[in-house]
ZAZATI-130392 format. One record per atom (N, C-alpha, C): z, x, y; residue in one letter; atom name. Coordinates in steps of 0.1 Angstrom, whole numbers, padded with zeros to 4 digits, always signed. Layout:
<sites>
Z  X  Y  A  CA
...
</sites>
This chain:
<sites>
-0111  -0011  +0234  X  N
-0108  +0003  +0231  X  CA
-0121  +0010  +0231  X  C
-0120  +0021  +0240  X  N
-0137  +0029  +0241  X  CA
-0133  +0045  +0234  X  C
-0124  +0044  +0227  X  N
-0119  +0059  +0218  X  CA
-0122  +0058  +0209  X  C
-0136  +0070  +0205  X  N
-0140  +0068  +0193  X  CA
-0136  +0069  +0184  X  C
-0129  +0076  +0185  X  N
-0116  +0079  +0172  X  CA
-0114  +0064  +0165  X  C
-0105  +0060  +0176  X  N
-0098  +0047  +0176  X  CA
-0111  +0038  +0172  X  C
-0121  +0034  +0175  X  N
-0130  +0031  +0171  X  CA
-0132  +0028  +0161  X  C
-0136  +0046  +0153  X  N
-0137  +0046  +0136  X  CA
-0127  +0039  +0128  X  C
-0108  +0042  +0135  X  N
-0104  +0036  +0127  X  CA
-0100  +0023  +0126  X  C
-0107  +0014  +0137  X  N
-0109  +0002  +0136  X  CA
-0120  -0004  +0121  X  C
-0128  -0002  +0125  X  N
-0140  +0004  +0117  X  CA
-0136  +0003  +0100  X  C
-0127  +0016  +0095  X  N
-0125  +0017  +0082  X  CA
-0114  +0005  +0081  X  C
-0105  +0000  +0090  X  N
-0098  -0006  +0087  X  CA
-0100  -0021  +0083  X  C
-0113  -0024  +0091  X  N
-0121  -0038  +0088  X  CA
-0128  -0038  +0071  X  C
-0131  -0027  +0065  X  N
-0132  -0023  +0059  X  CA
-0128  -0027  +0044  X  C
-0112  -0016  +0048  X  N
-0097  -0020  +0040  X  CA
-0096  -0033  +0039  X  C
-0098  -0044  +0049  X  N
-0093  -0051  +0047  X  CA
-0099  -0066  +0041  X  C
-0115  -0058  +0042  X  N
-0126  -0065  +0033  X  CA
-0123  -0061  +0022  X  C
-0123  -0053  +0015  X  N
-0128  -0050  -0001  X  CA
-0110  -0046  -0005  X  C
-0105  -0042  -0001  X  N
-0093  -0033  -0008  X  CA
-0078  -0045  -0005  X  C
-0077  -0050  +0004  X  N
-0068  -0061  +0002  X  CA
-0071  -0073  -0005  X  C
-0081  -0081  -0006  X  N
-0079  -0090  -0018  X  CA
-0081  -0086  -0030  X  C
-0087  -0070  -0030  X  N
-0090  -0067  -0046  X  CA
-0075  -0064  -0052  X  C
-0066  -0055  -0047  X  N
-0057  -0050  -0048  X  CA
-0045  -0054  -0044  X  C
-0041  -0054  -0027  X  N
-0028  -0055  -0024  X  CA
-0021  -0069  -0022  X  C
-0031  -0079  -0020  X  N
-0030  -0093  -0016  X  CA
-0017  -0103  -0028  X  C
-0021  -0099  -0040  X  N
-0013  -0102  -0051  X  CA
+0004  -0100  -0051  X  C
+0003  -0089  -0041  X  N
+0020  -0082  -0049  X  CA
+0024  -0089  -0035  X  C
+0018  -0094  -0025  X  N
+0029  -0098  -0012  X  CA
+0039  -0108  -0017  X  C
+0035  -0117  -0024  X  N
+0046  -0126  -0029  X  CA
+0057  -0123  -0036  X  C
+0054  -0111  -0044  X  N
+0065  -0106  -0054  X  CA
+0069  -0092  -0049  X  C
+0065  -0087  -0035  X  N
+0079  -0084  -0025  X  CA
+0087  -0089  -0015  X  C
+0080  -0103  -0010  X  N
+0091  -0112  -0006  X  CA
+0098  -0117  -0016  X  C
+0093  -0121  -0024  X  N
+0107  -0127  -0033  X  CA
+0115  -0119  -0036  X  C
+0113  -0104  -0042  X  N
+0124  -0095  -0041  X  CA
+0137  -0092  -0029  X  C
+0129  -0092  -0019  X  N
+0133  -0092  -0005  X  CA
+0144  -0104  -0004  X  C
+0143  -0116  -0014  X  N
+0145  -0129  -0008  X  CA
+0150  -0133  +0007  X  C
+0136  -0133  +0015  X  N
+0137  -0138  +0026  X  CA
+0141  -0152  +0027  X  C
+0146  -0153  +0041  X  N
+0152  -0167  +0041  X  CA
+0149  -0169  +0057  X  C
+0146  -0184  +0056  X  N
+0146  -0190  +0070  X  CA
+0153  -0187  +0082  X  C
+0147  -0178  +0091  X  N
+0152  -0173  +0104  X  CA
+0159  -0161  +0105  X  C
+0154  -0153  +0094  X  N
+0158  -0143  +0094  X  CA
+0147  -0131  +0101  X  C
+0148  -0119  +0104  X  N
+0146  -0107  +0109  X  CA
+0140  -0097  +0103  X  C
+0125  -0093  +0100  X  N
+0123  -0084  +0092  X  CA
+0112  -0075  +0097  X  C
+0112  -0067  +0091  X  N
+0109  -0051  +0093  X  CA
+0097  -0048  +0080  X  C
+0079  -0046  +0085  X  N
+0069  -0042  +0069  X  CA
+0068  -0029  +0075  X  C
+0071  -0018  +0071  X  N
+0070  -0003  +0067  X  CA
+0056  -0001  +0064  X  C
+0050  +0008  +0070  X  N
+0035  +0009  +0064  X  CA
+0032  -0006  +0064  X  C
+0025  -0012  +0076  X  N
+0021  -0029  +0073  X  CA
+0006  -0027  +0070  X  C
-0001  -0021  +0072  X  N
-0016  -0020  +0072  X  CA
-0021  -0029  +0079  X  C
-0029  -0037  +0070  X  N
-0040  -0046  +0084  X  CA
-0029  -0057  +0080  X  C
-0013  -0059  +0075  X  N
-0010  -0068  +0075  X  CA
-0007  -0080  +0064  X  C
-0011  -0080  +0056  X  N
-0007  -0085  +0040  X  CA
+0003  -0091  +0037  X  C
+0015  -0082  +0038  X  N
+0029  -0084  +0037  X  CA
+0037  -0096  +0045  X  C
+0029  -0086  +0056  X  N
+0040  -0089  +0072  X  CA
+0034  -0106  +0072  X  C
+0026  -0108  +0073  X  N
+0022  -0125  +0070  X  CA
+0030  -0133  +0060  X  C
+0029  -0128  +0048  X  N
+0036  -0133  +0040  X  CA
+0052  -0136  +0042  X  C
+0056  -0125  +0051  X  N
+0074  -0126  +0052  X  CA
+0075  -0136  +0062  X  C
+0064  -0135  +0074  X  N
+0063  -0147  +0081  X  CA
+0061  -0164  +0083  X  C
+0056  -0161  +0068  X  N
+0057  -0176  +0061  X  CA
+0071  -0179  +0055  X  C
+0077  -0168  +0049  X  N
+0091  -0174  +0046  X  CA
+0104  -0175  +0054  X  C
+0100  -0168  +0064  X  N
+0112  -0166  +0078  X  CA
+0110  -0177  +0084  X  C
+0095  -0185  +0091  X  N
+0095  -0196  +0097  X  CA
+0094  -0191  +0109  X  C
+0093  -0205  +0120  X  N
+0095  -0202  +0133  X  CA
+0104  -0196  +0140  X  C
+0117  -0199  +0133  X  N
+0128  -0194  +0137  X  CA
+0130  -0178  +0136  X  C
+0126  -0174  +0124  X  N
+0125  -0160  +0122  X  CA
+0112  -0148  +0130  X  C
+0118  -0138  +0126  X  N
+0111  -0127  +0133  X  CA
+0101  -0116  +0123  X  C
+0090  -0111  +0123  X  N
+0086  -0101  +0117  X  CA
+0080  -0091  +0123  X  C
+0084  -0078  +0120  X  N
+0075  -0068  +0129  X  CA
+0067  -0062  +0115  X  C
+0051  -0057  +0121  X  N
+0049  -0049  +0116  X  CA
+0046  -0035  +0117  X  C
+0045  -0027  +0110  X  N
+0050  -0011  +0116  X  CA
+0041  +0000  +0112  X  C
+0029  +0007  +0116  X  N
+0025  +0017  +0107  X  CA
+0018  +0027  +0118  X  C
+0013  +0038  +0109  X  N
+0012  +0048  +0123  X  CA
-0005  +0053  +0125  X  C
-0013  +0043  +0117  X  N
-0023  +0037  +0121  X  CA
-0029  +0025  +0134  X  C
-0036  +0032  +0146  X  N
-0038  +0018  +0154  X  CA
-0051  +0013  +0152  X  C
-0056  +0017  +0139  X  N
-0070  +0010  +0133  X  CA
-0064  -0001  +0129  X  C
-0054  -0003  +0121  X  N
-0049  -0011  +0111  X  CA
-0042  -0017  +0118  X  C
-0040  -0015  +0129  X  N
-0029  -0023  +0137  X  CA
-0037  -0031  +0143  X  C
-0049  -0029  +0150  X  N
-0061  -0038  +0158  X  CA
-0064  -0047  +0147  X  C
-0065  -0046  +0133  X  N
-0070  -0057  +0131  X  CA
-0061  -0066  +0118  X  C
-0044  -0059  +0120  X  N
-0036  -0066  +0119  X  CA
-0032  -0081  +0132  X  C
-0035  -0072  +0145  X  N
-0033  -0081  +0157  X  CA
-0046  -0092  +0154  X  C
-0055  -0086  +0148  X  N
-0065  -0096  +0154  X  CA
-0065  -0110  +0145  X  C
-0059  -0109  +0133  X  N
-0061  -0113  +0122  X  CA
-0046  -0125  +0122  X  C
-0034  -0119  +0129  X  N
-0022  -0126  +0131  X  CA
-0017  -0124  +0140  X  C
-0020  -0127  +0156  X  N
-0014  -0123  +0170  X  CA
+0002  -0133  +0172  X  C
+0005  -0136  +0161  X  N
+0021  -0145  +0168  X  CA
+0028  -0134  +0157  X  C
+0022  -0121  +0154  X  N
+0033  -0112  +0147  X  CA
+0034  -0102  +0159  X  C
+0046  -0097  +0158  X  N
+0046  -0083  +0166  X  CA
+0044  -0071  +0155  X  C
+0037  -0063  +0165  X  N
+0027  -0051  +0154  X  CA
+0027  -0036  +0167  X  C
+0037  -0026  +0155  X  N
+0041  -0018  +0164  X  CA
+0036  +0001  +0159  X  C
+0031  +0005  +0167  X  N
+0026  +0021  +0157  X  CA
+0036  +0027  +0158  X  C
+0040  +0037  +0150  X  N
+0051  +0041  +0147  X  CA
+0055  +0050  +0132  X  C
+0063  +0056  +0128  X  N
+0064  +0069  +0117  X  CA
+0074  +0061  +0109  X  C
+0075  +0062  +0096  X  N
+0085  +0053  +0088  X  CA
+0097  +0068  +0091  X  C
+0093  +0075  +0092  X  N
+0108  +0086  +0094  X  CA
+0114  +0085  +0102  X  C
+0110  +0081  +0114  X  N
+0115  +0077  +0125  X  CA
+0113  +0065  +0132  X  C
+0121  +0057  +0124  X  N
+0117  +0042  +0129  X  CA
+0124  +0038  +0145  X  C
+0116  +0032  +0150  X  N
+0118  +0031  +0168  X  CA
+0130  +0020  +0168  X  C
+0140  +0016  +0161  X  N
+0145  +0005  +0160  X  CA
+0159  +0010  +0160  X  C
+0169  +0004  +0169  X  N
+0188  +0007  +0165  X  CA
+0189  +0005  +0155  X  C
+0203  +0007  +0149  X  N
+0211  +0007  +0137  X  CA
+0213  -0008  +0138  X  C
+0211  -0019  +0122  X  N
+0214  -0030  +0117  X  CA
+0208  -0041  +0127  X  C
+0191  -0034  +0130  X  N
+0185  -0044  +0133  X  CA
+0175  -0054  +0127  X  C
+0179  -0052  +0116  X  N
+0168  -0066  +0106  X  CA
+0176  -0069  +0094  X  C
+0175  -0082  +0091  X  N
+0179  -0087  +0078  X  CA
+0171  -0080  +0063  X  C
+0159  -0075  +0072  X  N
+0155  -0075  +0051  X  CA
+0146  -0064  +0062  X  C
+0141  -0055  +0049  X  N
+0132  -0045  +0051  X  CA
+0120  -0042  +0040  X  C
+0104  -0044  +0043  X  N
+0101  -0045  +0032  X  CA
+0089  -0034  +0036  X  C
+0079  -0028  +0022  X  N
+0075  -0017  +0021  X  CA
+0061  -0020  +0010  X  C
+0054  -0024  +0010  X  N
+0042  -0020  -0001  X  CA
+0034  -0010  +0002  X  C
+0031  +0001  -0008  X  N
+0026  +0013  -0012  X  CA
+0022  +0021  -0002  X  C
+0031  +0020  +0004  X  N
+0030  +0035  +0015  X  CA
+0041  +0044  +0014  X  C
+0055  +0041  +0008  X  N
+0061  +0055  +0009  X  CA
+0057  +0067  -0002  X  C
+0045  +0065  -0013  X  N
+0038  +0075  -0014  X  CA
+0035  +0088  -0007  X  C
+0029  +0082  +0005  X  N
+0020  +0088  +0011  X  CA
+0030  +0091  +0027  X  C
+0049  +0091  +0026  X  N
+0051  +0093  +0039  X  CA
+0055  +0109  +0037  X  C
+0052  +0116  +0048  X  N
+0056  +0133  +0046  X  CA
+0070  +0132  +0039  X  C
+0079  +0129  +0045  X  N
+0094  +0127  +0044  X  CA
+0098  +0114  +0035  X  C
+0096  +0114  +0019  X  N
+0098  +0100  +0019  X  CA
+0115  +0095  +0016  X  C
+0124  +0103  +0016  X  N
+0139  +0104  +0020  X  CA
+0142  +0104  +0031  X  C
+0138  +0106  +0042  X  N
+0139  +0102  +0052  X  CA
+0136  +0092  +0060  X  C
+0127  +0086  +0048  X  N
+0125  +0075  +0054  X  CA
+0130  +0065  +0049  X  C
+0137  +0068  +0033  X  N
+0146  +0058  +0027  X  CA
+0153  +0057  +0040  X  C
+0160  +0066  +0043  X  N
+0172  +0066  +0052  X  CA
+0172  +0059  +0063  X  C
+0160  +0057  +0071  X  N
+0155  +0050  +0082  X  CA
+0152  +0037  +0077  X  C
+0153  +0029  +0066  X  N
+0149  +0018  +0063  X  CA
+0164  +0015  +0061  X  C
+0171  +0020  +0055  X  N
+0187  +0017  +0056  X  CA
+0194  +0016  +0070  X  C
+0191  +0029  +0074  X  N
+0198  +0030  +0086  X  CA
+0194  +0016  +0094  X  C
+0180  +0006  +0096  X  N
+0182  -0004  +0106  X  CA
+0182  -0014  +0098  X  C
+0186  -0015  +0085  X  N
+0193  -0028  +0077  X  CA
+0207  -0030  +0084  X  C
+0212  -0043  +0086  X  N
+0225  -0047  +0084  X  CA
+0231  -0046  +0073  X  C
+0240  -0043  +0073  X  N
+0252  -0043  +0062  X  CA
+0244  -0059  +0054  X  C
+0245  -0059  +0040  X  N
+0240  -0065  +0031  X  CA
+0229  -0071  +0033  X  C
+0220  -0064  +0042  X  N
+0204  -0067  +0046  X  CA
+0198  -0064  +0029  X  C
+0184  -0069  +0030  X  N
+0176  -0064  +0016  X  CA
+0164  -0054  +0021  X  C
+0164  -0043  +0010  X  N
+0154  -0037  +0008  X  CA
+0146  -0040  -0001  X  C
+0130  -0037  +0000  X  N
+0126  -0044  -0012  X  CA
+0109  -0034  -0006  X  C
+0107  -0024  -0017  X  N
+0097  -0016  -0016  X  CA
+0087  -0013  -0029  X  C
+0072  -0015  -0027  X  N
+0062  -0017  -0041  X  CA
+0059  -0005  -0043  X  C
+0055  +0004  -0051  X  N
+0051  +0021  -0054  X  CA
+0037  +0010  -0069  X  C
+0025  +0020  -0068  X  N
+0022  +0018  -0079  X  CA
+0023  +0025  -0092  X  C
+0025  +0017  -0102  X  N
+0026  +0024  -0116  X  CA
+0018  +0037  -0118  X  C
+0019  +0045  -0126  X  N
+0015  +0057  -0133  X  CA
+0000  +0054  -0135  X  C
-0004  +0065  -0128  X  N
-0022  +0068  -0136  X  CA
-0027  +0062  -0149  X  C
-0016  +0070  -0158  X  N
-0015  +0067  -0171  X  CA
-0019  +0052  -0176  X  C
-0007  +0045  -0168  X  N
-0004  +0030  -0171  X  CA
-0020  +0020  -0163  X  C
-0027  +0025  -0153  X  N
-0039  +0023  -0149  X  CA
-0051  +0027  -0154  X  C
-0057  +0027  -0170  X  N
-0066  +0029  -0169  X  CA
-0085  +0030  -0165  X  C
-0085  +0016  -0157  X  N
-0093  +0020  -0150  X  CA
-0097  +0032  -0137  X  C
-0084  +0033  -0132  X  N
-0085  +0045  -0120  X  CA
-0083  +0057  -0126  X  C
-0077  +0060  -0140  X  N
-0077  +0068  -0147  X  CA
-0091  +0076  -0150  X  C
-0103  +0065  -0153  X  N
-0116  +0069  -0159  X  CA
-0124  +0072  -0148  X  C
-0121  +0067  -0133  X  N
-0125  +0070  -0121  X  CA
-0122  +0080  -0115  X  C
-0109  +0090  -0116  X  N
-0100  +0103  -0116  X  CA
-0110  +0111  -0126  X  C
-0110  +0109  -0134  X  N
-0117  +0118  -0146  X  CA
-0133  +0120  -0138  X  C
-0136  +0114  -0140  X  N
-0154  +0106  -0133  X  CA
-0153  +0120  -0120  X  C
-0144  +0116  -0113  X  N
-0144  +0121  -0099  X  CA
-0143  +0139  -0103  X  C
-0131  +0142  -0110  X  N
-0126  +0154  -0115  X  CA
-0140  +0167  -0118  X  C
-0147  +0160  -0129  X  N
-0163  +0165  -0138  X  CA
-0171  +0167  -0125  X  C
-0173  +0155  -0120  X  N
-0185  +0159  -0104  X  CA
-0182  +0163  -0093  X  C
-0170  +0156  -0085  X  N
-0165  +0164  -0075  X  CA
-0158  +0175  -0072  X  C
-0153  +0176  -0085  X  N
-0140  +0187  -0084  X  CA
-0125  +0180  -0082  X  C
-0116  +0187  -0081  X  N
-0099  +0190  -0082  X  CA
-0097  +0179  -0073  X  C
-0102  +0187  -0060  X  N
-0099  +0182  -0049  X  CA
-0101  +0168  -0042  X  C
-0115  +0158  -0049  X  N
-0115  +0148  -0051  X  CA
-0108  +0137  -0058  X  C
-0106  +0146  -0071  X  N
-0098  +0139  -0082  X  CA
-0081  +0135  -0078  X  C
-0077  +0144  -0069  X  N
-0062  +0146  -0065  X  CA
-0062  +0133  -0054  X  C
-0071  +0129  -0044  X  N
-0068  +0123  -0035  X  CA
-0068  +0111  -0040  X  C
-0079  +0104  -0056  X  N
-0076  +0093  -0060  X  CA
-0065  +0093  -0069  X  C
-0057  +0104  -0072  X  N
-0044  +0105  -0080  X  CA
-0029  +0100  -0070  X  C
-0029  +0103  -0053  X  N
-0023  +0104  -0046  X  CA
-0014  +0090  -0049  X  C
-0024  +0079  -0048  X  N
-0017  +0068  -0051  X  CA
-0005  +0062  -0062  X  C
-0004  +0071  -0075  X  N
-0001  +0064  -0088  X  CA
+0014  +0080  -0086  X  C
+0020  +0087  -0078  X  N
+0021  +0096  -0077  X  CA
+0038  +0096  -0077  X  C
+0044  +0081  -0073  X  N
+0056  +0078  -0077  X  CA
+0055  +0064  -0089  X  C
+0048  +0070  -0095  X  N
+0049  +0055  -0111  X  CA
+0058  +0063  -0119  X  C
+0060  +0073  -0120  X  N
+0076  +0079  -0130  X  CA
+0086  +0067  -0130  X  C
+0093  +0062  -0137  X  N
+0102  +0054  -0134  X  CA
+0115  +0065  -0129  X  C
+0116  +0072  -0140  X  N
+0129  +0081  -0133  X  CA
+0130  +0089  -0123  X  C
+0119  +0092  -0119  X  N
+0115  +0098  -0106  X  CA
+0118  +0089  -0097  X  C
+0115  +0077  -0095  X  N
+0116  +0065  -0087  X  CA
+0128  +0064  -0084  X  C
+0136  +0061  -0094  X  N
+0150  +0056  -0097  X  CA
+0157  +0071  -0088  X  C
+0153  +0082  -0093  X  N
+0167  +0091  -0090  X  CA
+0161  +0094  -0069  X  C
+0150  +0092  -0069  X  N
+0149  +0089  -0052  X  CA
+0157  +0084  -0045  X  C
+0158  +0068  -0051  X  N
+0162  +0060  -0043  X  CA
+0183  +0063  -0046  X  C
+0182  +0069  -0057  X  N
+0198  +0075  -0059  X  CA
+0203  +0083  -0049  X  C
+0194  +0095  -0044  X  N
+0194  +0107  -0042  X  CA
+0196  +0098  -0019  X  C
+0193  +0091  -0018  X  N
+0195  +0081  -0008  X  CA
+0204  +0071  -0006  X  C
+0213  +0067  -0018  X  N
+0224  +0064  -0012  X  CA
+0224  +0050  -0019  X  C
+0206  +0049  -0028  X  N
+0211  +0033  -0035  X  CA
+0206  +0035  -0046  X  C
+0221  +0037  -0053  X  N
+0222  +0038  -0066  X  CA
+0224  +0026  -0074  X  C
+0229  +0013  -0065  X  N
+0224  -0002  -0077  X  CA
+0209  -0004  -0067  X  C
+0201  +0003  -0065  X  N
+0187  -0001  -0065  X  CA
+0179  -0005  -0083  X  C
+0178  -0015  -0083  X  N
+0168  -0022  -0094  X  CA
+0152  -0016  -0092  X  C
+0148  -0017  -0106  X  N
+0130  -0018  -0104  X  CA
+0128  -0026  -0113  X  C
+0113  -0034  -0108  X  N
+0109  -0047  -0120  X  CA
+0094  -0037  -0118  X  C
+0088  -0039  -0129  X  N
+0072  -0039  -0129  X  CA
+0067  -0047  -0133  X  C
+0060  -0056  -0127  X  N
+0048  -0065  -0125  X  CA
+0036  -0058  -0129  X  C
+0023  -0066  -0133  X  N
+0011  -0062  -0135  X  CA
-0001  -0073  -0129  X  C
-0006  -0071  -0120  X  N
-0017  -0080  -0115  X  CA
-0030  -0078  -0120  X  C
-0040  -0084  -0117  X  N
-0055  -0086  -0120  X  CA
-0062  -0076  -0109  X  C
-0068  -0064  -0109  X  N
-0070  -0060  -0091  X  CA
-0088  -0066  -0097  X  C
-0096  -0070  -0088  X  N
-0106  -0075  -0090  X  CA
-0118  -0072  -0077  X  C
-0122  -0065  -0085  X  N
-0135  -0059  -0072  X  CA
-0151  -0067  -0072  X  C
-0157  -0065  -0065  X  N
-0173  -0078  -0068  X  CA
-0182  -0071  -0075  X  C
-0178  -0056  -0077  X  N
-0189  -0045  -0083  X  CA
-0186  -0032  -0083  X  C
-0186  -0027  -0091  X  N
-0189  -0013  -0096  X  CA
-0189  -0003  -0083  X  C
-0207  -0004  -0077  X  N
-0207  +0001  -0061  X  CA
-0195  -0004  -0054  X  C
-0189  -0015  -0051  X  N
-0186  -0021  -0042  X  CA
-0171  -0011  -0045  X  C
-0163  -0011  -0058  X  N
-0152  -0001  -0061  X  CA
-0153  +0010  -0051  X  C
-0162  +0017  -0058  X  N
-0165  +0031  -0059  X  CA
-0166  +0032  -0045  X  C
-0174  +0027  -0037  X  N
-0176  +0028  -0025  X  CA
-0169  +0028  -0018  X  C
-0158  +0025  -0019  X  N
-0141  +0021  -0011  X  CA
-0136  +0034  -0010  X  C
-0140  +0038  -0023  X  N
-0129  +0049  -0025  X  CA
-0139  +0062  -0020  X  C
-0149  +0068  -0023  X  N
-0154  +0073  -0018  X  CA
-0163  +0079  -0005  X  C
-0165  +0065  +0001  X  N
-0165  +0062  +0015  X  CA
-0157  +0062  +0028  X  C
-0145  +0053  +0020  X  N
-0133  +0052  +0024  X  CA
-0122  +0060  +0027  X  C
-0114  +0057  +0007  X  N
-0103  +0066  +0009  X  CA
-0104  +0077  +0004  X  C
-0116  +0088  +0001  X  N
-0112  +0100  -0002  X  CA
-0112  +0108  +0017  X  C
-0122  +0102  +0025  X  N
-0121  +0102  +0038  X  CA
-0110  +0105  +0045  X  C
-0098  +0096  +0042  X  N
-0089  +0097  +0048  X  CA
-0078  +0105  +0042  X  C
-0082  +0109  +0032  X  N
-0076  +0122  +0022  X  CA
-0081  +0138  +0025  X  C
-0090  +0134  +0036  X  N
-0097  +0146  +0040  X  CA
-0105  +0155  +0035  X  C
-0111  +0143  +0021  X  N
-0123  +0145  +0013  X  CA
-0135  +0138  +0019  X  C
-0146  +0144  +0019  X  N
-0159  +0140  +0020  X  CA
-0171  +0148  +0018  X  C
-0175  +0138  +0009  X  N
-0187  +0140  -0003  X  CA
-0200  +0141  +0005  X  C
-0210  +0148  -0003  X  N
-0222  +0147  +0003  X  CA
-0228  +0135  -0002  X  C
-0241  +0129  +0002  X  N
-0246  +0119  -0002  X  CA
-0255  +0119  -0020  X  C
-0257  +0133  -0018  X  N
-0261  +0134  -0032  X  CA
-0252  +0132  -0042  X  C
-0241  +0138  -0038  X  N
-0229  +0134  -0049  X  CA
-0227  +0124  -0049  X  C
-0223  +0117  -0039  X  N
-0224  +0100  -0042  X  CA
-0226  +0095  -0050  X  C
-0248  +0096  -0047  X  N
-0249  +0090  -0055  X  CA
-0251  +0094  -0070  X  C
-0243  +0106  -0072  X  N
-0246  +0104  -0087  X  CA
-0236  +0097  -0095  X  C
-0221  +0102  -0089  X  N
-0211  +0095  -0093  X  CA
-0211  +0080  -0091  X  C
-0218  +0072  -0078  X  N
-0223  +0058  -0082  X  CA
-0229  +0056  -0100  X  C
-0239  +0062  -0095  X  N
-0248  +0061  -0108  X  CA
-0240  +0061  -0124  X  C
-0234  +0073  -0124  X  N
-0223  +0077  -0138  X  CA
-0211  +0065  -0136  X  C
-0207  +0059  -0128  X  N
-0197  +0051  -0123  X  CA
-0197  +0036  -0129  X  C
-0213  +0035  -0131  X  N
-0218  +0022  -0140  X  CA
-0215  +0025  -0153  X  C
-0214  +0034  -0159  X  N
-0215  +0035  -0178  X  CA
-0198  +0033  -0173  X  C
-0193  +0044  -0168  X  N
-0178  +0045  -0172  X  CA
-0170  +0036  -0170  X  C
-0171  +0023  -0164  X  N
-0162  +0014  -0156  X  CA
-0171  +0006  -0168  X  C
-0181  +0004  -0176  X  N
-0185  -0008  -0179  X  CA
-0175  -0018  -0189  X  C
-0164  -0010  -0195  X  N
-0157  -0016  -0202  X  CA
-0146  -0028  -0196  X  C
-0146  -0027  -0177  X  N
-0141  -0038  -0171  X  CA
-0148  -0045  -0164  X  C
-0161  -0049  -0167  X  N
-0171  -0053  -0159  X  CA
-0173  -0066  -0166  X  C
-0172  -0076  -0157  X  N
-0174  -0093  -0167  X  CA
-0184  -0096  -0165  X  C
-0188  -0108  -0173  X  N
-0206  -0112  -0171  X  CA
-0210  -0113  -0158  X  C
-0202  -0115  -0148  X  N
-0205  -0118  -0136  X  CA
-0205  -0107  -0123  X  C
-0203  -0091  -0131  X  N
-0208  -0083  -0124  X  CA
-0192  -0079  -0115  X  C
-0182  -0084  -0123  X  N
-0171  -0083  -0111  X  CA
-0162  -0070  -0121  X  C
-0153  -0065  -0111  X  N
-0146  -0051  -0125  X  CA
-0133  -0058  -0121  X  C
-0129  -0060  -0138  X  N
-0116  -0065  -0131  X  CA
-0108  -0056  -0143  X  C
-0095  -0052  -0138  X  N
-0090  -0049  -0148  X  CA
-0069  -0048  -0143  X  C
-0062  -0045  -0156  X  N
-0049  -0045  -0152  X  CA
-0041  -0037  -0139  X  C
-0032  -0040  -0131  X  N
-0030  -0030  -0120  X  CA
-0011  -0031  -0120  X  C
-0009  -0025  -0129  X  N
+0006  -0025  -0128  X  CA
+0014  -0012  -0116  X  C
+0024  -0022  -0110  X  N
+0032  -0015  -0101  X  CA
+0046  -0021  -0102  X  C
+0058  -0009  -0100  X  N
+0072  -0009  -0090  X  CA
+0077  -0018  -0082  X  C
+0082  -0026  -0084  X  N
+0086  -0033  -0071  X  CA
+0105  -0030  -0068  X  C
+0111  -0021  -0060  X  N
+0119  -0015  -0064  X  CA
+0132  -0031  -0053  X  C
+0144  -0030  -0058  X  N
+0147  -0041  -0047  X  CA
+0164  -0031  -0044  X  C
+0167  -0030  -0033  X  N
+0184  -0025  -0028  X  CA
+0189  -0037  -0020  X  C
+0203  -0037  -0021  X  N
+0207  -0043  -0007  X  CA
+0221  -0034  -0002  X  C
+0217  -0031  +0009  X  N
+0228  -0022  +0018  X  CA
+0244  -0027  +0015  X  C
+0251  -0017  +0014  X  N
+0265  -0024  +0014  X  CA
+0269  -0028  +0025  X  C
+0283  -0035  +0021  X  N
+0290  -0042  +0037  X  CA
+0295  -0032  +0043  X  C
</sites>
């Protein structure tokens, strides 16, 4: 690929998938397939796959016999989903408009991207719509700001030096942790015995910088924030006092990361 665009977002996505998938997303794959309960040779569908996390994991429990696509409307994330597992199929694509007929997958699964989809009822509806009649849904949202204190004091951090508009893009993520907000969504869509369990994992980063850098490098970037380098580095700098209270002898920040794991299954 010689599109620089395409390029870059190879680039951040190598990235993502250094520092922000084992710190963060790598944990919850298992406890959305088990929601999902995939089963050998079955058909499934990752919504928002990113560099891939999930969609691996459902491919360990479907087997040879089974199928998994992955789906996102990223082709940074898609290059180095392919590169990383080429016996997956990996497709770009809009969760609102998913490219797929009606009742073509057994299970349909989803970690922390219907946040972030414009339409995120329409895209419940597209994740139903290519389930089979008593297919499974099974989609992760993270918990409340509140319930995250570390990203909490990083929001704050951000808010004082960068302003609003920084502060908001690292709030974007925690944005469906309401439980009842959650719940009356997935009502307001047609699944009203949709369950939610919350789980809490370890998210574990190698440093302070190495955090901060993710996100300010990173994802306020793709939030269509970007910082000058002076600000950076100050917020680096203030970023060490404030985070010190998750920082272990060994220089790593680890702290609680509770999330939603919401689970439906389509009627007959």
């Amino acid at each position: 690929m010689n599109d620089p665009q395409v390029q870059a977002q190879i680039e951040a996505a190598r990235a993502y998938q250094a520092v922000f998938v084992p710190a963060l997303f790598e944990p919850w794959a298992p406890w959305v397939v088990a929601a999902a309960n995939l089963q050998a040779g079955e058909r499934v569908l990752d919504v928002a796959c990113g560099t891939g996390i999930l969609a691996r994991a459902a491919a360990a429990c479907v087997g040879p016999d089974g199928s998994v696509v992955g789906l996102d409307a990223n082709p940074g994330m898609l290059a180095v989903a392919a590169e990383l597992a080429p016996e997956i199929e990996w497709r770009q694509g809009l969760a609102e408009a998913l490219p797929y007929a009606e009742e073509s997958f057994d299970a349909v699964v989803s970690q922390f991207g219907l946040m972030f989809f414009s339409d995120r009822r329409q895209a419940l509806d597209e994740m139903l719509r290519v389930l089979r009649p008593g297919g499974r849904l099974a989609v992760a949202v993270w918990d409340s700001l509140a319930n995250t204190p570390a990203y909490a004091a990083e929001v704050d951090l951000l808010a004082r030096i960068a302003g609003e508009q920084a502060a908001d893009a690292l709030r974007a993520p925690f944005v469906l942790g309401e439980r009842q907000a959650l719940e009356a969504l997935f009502s307001d869509a047609g699944m009203g015995s949709a369950t939610i369990v919350t789980h809490t994992a370890t998210a574990c980063f190698p440093s302070v910088r190495a955090m901060l850098e993710g996100d300010l490098r990173g994802w306020l970037p793709v939030m269509g924030v970007r910082l000058d380098e002076a600000l950076i580095a100050r917020i680096l700098s203030e970023a060490e006092q404030v985070l010190a209270p998750y920082v272990n002898a060994q220089g790593r920040v680890l702290f609680d990361s509770p999330a939603h794991i919401v689970r439906a299954t389509k009627a007959r």
